[in-house]
N, CA, C and O atoms as a GROMACS GRO file, in nm:
protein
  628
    1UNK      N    1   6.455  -0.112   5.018
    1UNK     CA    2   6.353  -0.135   5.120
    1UNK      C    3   6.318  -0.283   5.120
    1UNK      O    4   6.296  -0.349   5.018
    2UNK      N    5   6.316  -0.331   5.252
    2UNK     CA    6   6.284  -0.495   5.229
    2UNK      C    7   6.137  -0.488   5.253
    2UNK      O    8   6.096  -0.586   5.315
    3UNK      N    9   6.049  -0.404   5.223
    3UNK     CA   10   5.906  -0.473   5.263
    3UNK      C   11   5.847  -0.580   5.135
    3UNK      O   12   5.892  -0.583   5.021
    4UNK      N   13   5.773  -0.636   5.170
    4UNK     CA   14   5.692  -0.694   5.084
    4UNK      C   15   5.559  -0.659   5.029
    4UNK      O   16   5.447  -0.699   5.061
    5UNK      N   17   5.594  -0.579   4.942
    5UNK     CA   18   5.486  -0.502   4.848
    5UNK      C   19   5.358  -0.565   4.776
    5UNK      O   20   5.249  -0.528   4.731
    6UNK      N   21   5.446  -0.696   4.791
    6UNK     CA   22   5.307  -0.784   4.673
    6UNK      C   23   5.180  -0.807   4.770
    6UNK      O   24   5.080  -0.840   4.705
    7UNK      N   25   5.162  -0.799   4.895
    7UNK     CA   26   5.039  -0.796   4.969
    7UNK      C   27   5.010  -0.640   4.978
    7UNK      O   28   4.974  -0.597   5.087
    8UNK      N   29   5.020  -0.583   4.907
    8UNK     CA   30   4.972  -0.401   4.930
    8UNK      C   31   4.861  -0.431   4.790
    8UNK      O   32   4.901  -0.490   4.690
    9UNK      N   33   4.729  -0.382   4.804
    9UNK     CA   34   4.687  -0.380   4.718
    9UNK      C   35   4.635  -0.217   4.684
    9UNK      O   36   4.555  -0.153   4.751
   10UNK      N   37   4.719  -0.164   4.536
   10UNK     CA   38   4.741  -0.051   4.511
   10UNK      C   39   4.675  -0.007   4.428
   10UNK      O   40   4.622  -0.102   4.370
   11UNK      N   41   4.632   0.126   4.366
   11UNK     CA   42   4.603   0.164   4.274
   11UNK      C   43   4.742   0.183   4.178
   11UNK      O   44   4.853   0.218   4.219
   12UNK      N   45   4.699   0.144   4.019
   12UNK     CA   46   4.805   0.226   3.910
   12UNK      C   47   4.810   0.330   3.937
   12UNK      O   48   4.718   0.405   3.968
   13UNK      N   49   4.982   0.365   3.925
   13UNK     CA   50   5.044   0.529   3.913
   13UNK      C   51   5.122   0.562   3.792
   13UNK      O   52   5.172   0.481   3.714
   14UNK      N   53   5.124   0.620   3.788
   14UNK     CA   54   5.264   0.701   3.695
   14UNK      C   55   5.328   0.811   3.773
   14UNK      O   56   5.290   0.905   3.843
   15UNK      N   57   5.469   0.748   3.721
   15UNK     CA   58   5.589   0.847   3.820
   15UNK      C   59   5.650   0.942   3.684
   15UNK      O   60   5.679   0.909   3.569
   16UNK      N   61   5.652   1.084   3.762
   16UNK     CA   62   5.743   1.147   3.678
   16UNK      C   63   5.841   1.228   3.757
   16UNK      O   64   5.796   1.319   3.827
   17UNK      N   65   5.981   1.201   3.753
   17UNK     CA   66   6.072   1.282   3.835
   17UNK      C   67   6.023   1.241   3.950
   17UNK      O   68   5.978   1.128   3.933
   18UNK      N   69   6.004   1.290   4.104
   18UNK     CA   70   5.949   1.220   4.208
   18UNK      C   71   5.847   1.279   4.298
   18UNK      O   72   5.842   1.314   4.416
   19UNK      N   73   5.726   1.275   4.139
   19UNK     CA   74   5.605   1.269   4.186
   19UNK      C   75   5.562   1.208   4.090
   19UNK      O   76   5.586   1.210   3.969
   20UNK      N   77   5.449   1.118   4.198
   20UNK     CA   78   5.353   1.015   4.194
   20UNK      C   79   5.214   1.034   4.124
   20UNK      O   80   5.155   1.102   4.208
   21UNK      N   81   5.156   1.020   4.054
   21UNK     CA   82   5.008   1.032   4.065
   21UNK      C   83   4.921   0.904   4.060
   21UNK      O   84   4.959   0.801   4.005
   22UNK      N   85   4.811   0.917   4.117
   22UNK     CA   86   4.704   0.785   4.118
   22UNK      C   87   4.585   0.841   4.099
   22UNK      O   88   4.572   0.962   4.113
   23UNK      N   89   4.475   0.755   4.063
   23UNK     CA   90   4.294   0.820   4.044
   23UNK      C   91   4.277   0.688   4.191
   23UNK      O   92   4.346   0.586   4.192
   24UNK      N   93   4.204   0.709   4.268
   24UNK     CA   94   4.123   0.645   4.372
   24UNK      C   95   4.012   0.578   4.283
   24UNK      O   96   3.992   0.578   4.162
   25UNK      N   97   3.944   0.521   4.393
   25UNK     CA   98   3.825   0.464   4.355
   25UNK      C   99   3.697   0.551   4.337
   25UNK      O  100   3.595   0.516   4.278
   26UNK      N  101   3.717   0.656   4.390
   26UNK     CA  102   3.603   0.704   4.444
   26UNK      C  103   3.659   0.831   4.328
   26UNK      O  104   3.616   0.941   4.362
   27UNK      N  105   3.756   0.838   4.183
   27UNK     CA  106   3.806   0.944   4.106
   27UNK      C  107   3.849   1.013   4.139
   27UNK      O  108   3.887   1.098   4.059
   28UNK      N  109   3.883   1.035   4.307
   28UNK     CA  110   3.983   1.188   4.294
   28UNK      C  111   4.142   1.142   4.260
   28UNK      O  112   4.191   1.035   4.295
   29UNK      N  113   4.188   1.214   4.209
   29UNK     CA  114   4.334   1.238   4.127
   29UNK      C  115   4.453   1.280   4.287
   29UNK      O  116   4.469   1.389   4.341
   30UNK      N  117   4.497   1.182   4.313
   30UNK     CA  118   4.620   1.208   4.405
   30UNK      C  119   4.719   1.237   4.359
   30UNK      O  120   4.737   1.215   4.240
   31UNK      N  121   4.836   1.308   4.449
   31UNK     CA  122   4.974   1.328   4.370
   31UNK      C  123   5.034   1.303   4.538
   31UNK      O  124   4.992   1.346   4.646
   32UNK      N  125   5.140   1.220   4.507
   32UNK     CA  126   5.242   1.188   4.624
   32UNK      C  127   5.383   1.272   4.534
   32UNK      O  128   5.412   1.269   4.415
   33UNK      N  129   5.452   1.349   4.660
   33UNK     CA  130   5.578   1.388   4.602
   33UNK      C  131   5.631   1.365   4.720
   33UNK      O  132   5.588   1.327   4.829
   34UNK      N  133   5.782   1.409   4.655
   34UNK     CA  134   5.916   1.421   4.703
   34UNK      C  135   6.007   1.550   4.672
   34UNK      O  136   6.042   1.590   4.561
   35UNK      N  137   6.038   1.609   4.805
   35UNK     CA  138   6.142   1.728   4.762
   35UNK      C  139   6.251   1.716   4.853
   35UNK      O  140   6.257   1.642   4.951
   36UNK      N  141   6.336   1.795   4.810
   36UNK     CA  142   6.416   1.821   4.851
   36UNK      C  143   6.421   1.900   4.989
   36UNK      O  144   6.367   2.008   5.012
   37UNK      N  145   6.518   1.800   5.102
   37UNK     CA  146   6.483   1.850   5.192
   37UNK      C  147   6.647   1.897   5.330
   37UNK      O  148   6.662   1.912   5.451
   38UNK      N  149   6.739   1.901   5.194
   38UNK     CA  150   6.860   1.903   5.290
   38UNK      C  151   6.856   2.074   5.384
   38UNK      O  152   6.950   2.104   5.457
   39UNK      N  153   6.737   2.167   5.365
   39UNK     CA  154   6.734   2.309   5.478
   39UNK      C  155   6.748   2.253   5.635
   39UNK      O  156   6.799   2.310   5.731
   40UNK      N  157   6.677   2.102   5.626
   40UNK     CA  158   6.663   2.016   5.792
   40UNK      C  159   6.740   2.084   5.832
   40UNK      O  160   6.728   2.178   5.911
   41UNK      N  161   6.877   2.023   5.753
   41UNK     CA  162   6.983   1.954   5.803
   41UNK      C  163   7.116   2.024   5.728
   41UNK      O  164   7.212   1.954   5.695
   42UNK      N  165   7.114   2.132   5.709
   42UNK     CA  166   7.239   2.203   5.620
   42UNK      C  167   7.365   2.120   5.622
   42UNK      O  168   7.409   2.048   5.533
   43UNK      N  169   7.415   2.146   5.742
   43UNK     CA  170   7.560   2.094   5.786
   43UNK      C  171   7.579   1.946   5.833
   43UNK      O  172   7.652   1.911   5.926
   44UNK      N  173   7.514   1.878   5.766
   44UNK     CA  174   7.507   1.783   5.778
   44UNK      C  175   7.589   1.678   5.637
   44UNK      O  176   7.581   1.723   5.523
   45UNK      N  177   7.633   1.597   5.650
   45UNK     CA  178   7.702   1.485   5.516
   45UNK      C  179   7.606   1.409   5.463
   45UNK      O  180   7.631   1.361   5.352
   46UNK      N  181   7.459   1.374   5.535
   46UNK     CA  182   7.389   1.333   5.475
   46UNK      C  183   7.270   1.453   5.397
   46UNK      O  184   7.215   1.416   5.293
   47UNK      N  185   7.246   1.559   5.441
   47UNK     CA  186   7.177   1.656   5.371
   47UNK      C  187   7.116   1.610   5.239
   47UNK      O  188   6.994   1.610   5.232
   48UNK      N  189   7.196   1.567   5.123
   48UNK     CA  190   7.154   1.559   5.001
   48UNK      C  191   7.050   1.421   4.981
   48UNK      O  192   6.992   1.395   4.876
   49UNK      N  193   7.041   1.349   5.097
   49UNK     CA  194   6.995   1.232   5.123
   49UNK      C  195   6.858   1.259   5.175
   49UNK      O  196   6.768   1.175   5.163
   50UNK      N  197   6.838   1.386   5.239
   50UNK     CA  198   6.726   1.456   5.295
   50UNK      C  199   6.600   1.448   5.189
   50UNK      O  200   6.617   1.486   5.072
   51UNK      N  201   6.461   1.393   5.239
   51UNK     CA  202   6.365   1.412   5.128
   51UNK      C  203   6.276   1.449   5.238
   51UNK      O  204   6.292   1.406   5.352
   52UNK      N  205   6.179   1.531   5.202
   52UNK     CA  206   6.047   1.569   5.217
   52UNK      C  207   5.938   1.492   5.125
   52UNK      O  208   5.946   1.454   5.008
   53UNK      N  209   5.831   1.484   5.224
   53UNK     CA  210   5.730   1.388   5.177
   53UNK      C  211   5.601   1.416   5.177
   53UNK      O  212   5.576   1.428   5.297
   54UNK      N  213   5.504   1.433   5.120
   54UNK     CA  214   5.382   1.442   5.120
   54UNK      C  215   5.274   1.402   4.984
   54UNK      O  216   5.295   1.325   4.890
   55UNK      N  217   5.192   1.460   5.004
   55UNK     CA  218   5.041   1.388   4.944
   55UNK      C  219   4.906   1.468   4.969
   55UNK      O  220   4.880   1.529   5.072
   56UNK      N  221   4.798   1.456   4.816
   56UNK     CA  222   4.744   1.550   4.824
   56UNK      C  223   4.630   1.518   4.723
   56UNK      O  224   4.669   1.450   4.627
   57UNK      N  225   4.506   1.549   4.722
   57UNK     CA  226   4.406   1.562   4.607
   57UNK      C  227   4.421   1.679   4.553
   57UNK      O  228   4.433   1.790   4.603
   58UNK      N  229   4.419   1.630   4.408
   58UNK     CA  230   4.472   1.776   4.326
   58UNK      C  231   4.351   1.783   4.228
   58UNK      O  232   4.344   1.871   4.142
   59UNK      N  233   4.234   1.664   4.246
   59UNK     CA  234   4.172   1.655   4.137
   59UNK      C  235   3.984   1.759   4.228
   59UNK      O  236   3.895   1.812   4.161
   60UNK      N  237   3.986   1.754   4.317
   60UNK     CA  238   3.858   1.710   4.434
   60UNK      C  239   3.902   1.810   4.566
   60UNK      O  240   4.015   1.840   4.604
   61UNK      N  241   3.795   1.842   4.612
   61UNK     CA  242   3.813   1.917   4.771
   61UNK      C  243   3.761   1.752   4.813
   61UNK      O  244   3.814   1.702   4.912
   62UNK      N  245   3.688   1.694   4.757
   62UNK     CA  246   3.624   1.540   4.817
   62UNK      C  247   3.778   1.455   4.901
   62UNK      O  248   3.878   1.437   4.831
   63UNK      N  249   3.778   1.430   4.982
   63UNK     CA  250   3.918   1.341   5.021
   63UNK      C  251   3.841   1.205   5.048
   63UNK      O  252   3.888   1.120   5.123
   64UNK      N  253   3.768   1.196   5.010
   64UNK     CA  254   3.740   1.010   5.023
   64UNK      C  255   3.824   0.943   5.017
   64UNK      O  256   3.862   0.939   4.900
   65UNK      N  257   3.882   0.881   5.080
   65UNK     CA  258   3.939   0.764   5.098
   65UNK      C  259   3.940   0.608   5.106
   65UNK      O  260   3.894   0.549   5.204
   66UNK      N  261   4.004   0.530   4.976
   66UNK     CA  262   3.943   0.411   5.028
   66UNK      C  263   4.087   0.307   5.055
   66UNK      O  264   4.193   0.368   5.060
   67UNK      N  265   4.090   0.223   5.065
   67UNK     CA  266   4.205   0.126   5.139
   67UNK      C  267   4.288   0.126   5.058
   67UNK      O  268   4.404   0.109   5.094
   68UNK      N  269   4.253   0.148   4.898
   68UNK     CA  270   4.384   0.164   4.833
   68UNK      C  271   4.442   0.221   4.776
   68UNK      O  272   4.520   0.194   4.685
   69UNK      N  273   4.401   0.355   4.846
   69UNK     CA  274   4.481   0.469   4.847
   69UNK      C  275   4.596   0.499   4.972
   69UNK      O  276   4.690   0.577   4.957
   70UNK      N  277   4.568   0.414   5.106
   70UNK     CA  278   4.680   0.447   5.162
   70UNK      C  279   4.786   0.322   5.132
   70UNK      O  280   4.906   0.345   5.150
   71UNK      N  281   4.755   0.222   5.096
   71UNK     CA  282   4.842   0.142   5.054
   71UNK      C  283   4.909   0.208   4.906
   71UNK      O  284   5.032   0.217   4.893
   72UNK      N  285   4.857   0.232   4.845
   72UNK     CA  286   4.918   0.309   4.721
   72UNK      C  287   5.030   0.422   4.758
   72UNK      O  288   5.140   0.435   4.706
   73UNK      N  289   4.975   0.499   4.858
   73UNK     CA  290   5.076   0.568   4.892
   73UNK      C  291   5.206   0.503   5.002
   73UNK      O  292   5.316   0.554   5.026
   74UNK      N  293   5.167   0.418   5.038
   74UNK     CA  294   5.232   0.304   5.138
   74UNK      C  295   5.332   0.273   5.051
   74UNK      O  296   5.449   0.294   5.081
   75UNK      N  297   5.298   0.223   4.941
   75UNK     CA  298   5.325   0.138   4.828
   75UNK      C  299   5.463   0.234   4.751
   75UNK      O  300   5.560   0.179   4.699
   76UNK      N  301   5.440   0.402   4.759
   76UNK     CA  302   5.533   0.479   4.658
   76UNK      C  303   5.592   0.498   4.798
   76UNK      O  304   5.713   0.488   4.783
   77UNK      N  305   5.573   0.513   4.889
   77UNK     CA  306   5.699   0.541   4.969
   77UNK      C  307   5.786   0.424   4.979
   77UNK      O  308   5.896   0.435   5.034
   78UNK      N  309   5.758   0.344   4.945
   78UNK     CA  310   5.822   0.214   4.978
   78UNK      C  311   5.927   0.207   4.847
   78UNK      O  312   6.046   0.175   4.850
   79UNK      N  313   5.854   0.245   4.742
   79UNK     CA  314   5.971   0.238   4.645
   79UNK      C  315   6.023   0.340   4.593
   79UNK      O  316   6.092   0.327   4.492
   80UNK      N  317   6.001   0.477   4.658
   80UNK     CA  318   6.105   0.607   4.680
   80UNK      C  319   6.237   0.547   4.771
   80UNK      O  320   6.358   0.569   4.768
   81UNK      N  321   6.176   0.487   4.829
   81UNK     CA  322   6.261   0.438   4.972
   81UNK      C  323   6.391   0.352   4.910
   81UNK      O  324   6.513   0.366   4.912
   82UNK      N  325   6.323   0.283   4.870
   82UNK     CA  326   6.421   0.147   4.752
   82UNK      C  327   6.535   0.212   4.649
   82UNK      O  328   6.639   0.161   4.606
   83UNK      N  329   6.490   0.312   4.630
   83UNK     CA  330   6.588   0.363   4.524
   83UNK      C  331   6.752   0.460   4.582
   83UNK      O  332   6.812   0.544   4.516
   84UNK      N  333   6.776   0.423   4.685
   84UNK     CA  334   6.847   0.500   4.772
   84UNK      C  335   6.862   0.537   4.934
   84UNK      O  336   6.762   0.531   5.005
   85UNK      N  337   6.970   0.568   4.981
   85UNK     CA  338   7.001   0.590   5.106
   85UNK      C  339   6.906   0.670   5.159
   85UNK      O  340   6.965   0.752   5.229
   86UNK      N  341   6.771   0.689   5.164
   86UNK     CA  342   6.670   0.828   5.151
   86UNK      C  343   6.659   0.807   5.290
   86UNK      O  344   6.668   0.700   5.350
   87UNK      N  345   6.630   0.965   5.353
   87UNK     CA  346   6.593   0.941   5.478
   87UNK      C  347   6.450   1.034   5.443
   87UNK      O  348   6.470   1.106   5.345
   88UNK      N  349   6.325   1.049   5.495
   88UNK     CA  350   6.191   1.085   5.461
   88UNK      C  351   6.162   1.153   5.544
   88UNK      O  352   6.180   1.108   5.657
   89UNK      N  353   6.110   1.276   5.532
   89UNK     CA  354   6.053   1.342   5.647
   89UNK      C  355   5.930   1.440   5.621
   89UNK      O  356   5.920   1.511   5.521
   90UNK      N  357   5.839   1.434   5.724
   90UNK     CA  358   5.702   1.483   5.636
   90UNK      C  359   5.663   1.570   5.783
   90UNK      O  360   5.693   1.525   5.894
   91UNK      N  361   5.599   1.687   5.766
   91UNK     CA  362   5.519   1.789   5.881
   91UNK      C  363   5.382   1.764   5.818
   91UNK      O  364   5.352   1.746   5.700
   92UNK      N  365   5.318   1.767   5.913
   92UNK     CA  366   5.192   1.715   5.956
   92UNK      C  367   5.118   1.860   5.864
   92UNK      O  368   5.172   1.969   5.882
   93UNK      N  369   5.062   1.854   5.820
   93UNK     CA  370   4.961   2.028   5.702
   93UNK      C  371   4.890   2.065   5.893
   93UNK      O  372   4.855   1.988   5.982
   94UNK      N  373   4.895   2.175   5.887
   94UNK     CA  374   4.857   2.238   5.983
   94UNK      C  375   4.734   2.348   5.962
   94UNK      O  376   4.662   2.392   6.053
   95UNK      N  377   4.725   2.384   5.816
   95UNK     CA  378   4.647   2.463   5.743
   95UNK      C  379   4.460   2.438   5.815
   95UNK      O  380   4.397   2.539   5.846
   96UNK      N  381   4.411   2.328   5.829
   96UNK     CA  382   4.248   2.272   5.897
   96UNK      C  383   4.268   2.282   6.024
   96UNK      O  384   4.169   2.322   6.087
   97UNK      N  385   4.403   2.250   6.109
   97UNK     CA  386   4.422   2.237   6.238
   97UNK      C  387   4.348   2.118   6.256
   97UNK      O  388   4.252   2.117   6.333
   98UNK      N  389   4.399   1.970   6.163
   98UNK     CA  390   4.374   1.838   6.179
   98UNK      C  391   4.528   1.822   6.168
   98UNK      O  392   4.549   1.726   6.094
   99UNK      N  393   4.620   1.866   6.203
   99UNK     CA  394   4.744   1.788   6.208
   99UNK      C  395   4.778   1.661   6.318
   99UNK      O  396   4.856   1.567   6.305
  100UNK      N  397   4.710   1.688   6.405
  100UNK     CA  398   4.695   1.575   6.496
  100UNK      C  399   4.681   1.484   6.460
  100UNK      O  400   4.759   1.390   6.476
  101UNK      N  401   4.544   1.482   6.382
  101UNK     CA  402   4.463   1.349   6.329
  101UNK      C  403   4.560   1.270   6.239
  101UNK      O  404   4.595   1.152   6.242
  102UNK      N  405   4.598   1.394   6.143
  102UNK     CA  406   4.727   1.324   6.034
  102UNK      C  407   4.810   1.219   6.110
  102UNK      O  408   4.803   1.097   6.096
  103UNK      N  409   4.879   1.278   6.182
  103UNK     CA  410   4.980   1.249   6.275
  103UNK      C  411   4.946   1.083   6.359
  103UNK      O  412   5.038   1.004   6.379
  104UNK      N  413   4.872   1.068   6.380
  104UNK     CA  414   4.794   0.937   6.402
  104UNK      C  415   4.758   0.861   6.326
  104UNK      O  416   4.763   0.742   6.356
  105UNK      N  417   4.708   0.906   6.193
  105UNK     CA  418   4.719   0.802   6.060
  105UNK      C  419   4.830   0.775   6.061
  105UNK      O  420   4.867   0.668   6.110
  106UNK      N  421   4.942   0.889   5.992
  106UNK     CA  422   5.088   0.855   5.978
  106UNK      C  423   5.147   0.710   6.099
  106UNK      O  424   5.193   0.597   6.087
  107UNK      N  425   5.119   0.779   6.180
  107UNK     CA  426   5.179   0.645   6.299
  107UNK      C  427   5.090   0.512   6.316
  107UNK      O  428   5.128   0.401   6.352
  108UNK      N  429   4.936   0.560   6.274
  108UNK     CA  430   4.908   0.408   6.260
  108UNK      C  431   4.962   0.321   6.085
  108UNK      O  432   4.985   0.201   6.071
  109UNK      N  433   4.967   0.409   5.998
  109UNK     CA  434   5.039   0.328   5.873
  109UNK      C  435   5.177   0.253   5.931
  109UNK      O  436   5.206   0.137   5.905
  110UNK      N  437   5.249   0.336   6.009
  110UNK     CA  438   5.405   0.314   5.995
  110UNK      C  439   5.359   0.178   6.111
  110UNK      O  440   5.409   0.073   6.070
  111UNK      N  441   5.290   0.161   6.221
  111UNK     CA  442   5.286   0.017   6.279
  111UNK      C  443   5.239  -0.115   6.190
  111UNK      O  444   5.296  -0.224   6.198
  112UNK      N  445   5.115  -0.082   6.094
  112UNK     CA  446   5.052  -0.137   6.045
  112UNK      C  447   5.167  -0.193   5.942
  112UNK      O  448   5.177  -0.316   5.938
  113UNK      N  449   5.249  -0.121   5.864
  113UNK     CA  450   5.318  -0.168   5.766
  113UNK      C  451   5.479  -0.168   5.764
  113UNK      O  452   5.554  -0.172   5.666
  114UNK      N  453   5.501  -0.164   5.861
  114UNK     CA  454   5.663  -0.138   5.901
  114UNK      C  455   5.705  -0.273   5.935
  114UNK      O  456   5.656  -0.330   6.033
  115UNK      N  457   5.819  -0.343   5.841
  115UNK     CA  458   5.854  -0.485   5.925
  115UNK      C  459   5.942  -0.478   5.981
  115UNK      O  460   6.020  -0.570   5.955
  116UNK      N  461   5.980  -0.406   6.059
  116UNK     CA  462   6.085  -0.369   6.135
  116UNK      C  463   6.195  -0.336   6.097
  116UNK      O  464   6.287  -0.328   6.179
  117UNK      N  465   6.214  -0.308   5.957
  117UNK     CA  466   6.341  -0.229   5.863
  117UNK      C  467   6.358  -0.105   5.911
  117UNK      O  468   6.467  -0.051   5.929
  118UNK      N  469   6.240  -0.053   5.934
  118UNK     CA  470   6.272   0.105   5.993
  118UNK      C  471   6.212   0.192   6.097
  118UNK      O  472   6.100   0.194   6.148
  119UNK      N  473   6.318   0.264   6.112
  119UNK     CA  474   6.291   0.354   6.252
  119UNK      C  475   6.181   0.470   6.193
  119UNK      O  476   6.159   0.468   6.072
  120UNK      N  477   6.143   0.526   6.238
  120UNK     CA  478   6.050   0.625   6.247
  120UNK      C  479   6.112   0.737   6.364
  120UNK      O  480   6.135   0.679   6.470
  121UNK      N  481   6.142   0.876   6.367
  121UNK     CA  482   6.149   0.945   6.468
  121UNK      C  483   6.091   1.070   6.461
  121UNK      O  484   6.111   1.147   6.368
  122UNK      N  485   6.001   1.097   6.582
  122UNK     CA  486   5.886   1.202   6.590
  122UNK      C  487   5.940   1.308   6.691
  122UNK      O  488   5.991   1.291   6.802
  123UNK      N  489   5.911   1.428   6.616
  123UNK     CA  490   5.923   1.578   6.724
  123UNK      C  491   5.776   1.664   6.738
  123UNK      O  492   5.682   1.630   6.666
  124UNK      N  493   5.762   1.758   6.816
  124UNK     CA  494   5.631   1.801   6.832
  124UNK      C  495   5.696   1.914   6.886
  124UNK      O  496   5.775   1.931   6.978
  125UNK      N  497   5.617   2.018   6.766
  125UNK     CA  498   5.689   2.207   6.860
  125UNK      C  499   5.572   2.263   6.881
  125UNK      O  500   5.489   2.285   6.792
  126UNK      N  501   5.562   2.283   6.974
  126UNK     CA  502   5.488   2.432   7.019
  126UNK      C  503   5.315   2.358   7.045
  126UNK      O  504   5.211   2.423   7.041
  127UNK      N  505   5.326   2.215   7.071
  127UNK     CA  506   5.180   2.106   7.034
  127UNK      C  507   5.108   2.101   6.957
  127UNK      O  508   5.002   2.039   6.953
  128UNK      N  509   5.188   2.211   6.834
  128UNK     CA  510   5.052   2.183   6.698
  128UNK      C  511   5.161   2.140   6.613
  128UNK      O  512   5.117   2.047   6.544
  129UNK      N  513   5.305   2.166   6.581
  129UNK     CA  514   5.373   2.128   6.474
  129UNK      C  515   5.448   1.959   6.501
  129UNK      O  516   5.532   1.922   6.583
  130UNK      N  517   5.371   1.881   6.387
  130UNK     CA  518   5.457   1.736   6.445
  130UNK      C  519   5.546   1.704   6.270
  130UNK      O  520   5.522   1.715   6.150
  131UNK      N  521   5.638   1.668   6.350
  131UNK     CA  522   5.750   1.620   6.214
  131UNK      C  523   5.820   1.505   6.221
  131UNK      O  524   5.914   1.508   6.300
  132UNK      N  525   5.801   1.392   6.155
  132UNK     CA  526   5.829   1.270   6.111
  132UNK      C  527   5.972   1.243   6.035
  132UNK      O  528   5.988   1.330   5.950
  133UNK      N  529   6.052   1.173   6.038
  133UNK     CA  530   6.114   1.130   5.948
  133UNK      C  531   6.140   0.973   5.987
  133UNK      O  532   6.160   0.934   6.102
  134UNK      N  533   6.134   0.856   5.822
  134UNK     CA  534   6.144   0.722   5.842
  134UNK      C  535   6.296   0.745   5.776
  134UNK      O  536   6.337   0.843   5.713
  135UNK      N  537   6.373   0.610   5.815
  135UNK     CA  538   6.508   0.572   5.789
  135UNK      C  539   6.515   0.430   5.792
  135UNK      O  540   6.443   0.360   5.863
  136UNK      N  541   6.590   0.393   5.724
  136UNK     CA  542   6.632   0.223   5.692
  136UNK      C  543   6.709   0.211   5.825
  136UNK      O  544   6.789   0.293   5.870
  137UNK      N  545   6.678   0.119   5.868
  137UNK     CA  546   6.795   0.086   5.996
  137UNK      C  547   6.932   0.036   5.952
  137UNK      O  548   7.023   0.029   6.033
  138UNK      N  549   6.952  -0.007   5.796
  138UNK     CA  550   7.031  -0.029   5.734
  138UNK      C  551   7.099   0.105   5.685
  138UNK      O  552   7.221   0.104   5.669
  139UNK      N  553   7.037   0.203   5.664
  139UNK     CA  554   7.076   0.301   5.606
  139UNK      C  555   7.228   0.404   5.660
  139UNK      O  556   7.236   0.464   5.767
  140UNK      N  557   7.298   0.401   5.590
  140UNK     CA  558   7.475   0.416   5.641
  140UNK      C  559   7.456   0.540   5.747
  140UNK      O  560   7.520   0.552   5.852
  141UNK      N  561   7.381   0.608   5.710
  141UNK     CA  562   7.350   0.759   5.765
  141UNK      C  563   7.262   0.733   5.931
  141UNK      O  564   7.240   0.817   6.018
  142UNK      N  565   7.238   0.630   5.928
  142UNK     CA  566   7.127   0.594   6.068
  142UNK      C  567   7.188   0.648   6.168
  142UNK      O  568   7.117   0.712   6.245
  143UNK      N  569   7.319   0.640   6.192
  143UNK     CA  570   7.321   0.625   6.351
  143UNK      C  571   7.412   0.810   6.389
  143UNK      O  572   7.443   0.870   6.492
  144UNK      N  573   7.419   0.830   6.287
  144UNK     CA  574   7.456   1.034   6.270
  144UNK      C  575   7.344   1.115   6.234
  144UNK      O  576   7.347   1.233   6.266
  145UNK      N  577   7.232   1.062   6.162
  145UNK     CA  578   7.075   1.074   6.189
  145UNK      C  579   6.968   1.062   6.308
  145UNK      O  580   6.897   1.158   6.336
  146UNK      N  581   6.960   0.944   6.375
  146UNK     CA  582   6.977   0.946   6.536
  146UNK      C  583   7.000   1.043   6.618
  146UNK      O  584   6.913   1.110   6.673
  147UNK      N  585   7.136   1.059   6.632
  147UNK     CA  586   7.179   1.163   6.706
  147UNK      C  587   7.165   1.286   6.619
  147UNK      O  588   7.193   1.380   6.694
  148UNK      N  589   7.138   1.332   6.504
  148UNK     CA  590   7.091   1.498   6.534
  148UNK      C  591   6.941   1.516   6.497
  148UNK      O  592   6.914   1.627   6.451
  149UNK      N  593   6.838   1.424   6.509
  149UNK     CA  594   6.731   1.461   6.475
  149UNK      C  595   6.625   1.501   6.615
  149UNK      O  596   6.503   1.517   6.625
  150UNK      N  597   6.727   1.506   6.701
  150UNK     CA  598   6.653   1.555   6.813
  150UNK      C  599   6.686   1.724   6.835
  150UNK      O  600   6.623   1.802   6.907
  151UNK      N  601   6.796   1.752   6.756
  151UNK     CA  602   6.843   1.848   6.762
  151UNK      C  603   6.746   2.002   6.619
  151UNK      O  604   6.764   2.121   6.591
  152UNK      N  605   6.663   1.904   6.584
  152UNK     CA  606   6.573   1.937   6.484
  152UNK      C  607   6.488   2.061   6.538
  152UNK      O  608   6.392   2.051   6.615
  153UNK      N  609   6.554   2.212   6.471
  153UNK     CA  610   6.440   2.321   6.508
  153UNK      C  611   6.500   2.348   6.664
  153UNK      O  612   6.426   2.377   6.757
  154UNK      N  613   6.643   2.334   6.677
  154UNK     CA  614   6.750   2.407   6.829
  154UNK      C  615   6.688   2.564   6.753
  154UNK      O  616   6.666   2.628   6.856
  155UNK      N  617   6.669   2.612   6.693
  155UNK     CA  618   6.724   2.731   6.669
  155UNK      C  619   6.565   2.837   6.688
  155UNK      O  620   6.556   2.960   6.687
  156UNK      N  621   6.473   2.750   6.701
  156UNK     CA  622   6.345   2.827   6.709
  156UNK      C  623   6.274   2.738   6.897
  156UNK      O  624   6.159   2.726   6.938
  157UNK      N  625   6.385   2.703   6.951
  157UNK     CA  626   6.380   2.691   7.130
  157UNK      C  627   6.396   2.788   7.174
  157UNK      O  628   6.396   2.800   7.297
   0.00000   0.00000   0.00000
């Protein structure tokens, strides 16, 4: 990932396997992960390249938020990202029926901190389900990624 991390001002984490944890300012206990996400995309050559992404208070129902917690999490996607051809893809929690709202953070982070290394591509089913995935524009897989991520969820049209 070419961003420049040293202007992110983060909270300490510890990584184990690929999840994240951080304490906020305000003490709640975050966990950023990563799974496995080649079901997208079965038949696909990049599949194993597939990650799922999300984030969560595990410590607190409190979600306070303060600035360096989304940079922190800014911050681990950035160097999940670094470690490989990863392509990222995250569904909006639908569980409050604030997926919208998510969905608008998500896209205001990705303007706010994106230096133009990567694409971002957004789907929306049924107007409550929205699904994200970022990609290196460098990334070998980009342009066979492109073309089938519109094709994302043919099977529930």
């Amino acid at each position: 990932m070419e961003l420049n991390l040293t202007n992110l001002d983060h909270h300490e984490f510890e990584k184990k396997n690929n999840i994240y944890q951080f304490v906020n300012d305000f003490g709640v206990i975050y966990q950023v992960y990563f799974t496995i996400g080649a079901d997208y995309f079965p038949d696909t050559y990049f599949k194993n390249y597939l990650k799922t992404f999300g984030f969560l208070p595990i410590s607190s129902t409190d979600f306070s938020f303060d600035k360096k917690t989304s940079e922190t999490i800014i911050y681990i996607l950035a160097d999940f990202l670094s470690q490989g051809d990863y392509i990222v893809m995250f569904v909006c929690d639908e569980k409050d029926n604030k997926q919208s709202v998510r969905n608008r953070l998500f896209n205001t982070w990705f303007k706010k901190y994106n230096d133009g290394s990567f694409d971002k591509f957004d789907l929306v089913f049924e107007k409550t389900t929205f699904v994200s995935a970022i990609i290196s524009k460098n990334n070998p897989f980009y342009i066979d990624f492109k073309n089938s991520f519109p094709n994302l969820g043919n099977e529930y049209k």
